[in-house]
N, C-alpha and C positions, 0 to 999 in steps of 0.2 A: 547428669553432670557429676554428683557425687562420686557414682563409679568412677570415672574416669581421674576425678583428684587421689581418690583412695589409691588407682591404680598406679599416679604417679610418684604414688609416695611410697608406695611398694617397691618402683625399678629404685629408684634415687636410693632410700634407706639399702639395699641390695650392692648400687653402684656406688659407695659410700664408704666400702672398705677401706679400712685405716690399716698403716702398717703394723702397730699390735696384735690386729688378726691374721695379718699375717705371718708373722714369725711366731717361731714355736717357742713355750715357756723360758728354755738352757735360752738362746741368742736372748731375748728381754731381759732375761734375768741378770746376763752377765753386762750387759748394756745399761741397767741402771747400777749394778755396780760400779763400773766405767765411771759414769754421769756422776756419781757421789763421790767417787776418789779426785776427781779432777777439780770438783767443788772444795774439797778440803783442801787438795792440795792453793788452790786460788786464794781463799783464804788465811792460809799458811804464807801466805806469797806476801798478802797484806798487810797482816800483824809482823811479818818481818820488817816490811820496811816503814810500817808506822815507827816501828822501834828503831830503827836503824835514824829516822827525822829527828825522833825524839833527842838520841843519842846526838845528833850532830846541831841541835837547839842546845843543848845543853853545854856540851864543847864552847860553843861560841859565845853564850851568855859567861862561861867562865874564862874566856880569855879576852873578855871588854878591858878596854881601857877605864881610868875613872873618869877621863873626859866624855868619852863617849856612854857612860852612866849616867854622870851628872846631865847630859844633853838627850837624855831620855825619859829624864827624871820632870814628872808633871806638879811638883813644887816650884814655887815661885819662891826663888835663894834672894832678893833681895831685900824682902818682907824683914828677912833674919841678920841681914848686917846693922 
């Protein structure tokens, strides 16, 4: 019975071929190039528009009213008349 496991794990490991074995070093190599430019770029993508939110929180906090200040404001104004 051994043999026979040993043998199965011979075809399998064999029939197991991954596509890294198969392509040649230049096609990988330019492929994980690819894979790390598209990664930055994505990222580039996100801190843009993190900045871009940031940007337009801020816009809008500067153009509140002082009603709408005072109505966000978590003091209790009566305490003080």
């Amino acid at each position: 019975m051994k043999k026979k496991k040993q043998g199965k794990s011979n075809n399998q490991a064999e029939e197991k071929a991954t596509l890294k074995d198969a392509l040649n070093a230049s096609v990988l190599e330019q492929l994980k190039k690819k894979q790390q430019q598209l990664k930055t770029e994505e990222e580039e993508k996100k801190a843009a528009a993190e900045q871009r939110k940031r940007e337009e929180r801020r816009q809008r906090e500067k153009n509140k009213s002082f009603e709408e200040l005072l109505n966000e404001s978590s003091m209790d104004w009566k305490k003080f008349k």
